[in-house]
C-alpha positions in Angstrom: -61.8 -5.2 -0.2 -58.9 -3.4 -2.1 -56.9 -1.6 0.4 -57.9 2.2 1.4 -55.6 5.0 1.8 -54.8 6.5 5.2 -55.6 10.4 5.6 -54.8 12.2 8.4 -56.8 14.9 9.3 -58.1 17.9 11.5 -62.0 18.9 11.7 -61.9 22.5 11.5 -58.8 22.7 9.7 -60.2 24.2 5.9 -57.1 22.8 3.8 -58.2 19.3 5.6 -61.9 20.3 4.8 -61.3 21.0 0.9 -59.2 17.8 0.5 -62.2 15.6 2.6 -64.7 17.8 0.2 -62.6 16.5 -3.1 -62.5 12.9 -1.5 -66.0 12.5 -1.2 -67.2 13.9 -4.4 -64.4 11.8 -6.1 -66.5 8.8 -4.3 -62.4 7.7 -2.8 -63.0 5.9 0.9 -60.7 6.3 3.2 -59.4 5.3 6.5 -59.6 8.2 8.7 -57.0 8.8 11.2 -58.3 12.4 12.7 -55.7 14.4 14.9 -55.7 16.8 17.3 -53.4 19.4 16.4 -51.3 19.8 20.0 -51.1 16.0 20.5 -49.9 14.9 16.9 -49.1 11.6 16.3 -45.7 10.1 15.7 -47.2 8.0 13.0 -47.8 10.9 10.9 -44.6 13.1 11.6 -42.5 10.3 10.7 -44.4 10.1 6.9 -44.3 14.1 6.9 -42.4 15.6 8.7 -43.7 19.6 8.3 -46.3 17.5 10.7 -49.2 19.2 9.3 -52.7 18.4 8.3 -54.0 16.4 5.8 -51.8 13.9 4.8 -52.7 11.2 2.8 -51.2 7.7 2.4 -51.8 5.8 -0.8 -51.8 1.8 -0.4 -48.1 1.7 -2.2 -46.9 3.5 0.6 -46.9 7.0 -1.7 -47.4 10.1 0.8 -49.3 13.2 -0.2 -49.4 16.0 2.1 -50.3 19.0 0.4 -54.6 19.6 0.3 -55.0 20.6 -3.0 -52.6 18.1 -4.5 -54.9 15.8 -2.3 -57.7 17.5 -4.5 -56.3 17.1 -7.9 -55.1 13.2 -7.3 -59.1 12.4 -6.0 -60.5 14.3 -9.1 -57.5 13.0 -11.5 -59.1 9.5 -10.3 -63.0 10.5 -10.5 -64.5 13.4 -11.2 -68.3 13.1 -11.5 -69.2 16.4 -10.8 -66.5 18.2 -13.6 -65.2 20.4 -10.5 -61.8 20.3 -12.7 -61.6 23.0 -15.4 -57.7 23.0 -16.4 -57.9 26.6 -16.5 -55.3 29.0 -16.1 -57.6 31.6 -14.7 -59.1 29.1 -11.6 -55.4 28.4 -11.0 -54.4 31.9 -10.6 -57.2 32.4 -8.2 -56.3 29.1 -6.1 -52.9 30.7 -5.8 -54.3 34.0 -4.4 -56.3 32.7 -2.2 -53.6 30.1 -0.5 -51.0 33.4 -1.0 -51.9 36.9 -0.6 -55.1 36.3 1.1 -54.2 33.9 3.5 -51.4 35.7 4.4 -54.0 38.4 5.3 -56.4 35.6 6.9 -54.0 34.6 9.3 -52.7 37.9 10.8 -56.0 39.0 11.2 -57.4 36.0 12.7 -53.8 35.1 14.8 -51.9 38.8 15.0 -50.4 37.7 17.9 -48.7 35.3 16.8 -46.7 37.8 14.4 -44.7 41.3 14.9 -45.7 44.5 14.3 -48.7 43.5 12.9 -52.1 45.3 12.4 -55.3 43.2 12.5 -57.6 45.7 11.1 -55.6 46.6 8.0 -54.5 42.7 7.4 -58.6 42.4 7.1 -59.1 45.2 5.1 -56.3 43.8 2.6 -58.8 40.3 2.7 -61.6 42.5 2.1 -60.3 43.0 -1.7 -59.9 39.8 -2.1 -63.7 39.2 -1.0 -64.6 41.9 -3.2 -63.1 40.4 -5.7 -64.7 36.8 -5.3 -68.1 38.7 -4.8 -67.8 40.1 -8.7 -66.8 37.2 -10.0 -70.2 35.2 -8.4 -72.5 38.2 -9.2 -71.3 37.7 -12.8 -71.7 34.3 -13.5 -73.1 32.5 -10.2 -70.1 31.0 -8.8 -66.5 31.5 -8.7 -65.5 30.3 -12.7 -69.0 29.9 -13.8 -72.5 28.6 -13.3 -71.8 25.8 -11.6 -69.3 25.2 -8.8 -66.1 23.9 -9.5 -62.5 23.7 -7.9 -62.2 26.9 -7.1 -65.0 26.8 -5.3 -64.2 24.2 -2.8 -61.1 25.1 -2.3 -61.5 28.8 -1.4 -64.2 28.9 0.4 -63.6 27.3 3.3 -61.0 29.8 3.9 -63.5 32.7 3.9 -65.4 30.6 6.0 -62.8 31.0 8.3 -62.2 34.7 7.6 -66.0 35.5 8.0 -66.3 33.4 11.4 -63.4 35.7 13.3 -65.9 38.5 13.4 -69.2 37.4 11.9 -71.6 40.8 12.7 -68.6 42.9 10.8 -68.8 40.2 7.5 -72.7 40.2 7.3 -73.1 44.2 7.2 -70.7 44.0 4.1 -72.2 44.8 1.1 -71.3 42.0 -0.6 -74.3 39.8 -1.2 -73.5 37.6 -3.7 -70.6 36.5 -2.3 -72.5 36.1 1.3 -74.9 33.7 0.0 -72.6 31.7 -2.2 -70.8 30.9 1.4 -74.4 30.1 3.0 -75.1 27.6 0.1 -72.2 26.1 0.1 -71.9 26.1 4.0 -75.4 24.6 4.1 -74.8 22.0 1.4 -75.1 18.1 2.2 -71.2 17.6 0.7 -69.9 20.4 3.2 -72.0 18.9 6.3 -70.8 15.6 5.7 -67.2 16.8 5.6 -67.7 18.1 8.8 -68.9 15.4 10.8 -67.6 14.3 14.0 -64.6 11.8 14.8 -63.0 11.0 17.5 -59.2 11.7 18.1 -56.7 8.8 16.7 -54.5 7.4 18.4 -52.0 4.3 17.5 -53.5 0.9 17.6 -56.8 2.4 17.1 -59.3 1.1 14.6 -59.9 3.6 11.9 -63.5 4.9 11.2 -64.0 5.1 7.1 -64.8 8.0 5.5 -66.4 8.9 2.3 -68.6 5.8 2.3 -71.7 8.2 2.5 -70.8 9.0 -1.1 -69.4 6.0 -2.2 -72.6 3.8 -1.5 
């Protein structure tokens, strides 16, 4: 069997979900070293040290450790669903969304982790970025167009996240299109796959393979 990469990775974690998401659908198998974020191992700090989740090893020893470069490099090998467009408008959006609205994500989700900082009006500044997402899906189904697509995967986990931290306030918004495209795509056999359970890694451990389901 032709060697598999290594990726490192945290369950819950959405930039270690879109990159698993992007790994499956590209059909790529790997060898699945799964981490628990306050007990990370030495193995992966010393191949990254910014010691964060995912990180992928390529068999020539070639370290990638940014998710959507993870994305790009799984698609770039096999892309059977078309999720890449090349378009300068999907890119923009990525950017946003891993910018601006993150940025909001995280001091609403975490404020105390930061200064001075105002939960409610950090989610209020995410709400425009949900509005936004929810006229772009009412206009042509999903993000970029009928059919799903990187955008897609990659943002939505992210308002996964941002619609878990207070559920009852995200369902009364009136943004329904954009509240079922996150049900679909929650609900959808890639997404449930990418979130099955592993147990932690540690060194000397065997490593489970994932992405088999789609590979077979």
């Amino acid at each position: 069997m032709t060697e598999m990469p290594v990726l490192y990775s945290f369950r819950r974690c959405p930039y270690a979900m879109r990159a698993r998401m992007a790994l499956l659908v590209s059909e790529t198998p790997v060898r699945l070293r799964e981490v628990v974020l306050r007990d990370k191992p030495a193995e992966m700090i010393a191949v990254s040290p910014k010691a964060t989740v995912p990180v992928l090893i390529l068999p020539d020893g070639d370290v990638i450790d940014e998710s959507l470069a993870i994305m790009y490099w799984a698609l770039e090998r096999h892309d059977p669903q078309f999720w890449l467009q090349r378009d300068d408008a999907e890119a923009r959006l990525i950017a946003e969304a891993d910018g601006p609205f993150k940025d909001h994500l995280d001091r609403y989700k975490y404020p105390s982790r930061y200064e001075n900082v105002d939960a409610v009006e950090h989610r209020s500044g995410g709400l425009v970025f949900l509005e936004k997402l929810d006229d772009l899906i009412q206009t042509s189904g999903q993000l970029m167009g009928a059919k799903p697509s990187l955008a897609d995967y990659a943002i939505f986990p992210f308002v996964r996240q941002f619609a878990n931290n207070d559920r009852d306030w995200f369902d009364q918004l009136p943004l329904p299109a954009l509240q079922q495209w996150l049900d679909e795509h929650l609900a959808s056999p890639l997404f449930l796959t990418t979130l099955q359970k592993y147990p932690q890694w540690k060194s000397g451990d065997q490593e489970p393979v994932f992405g088999l389901e789609a590979a077979a």
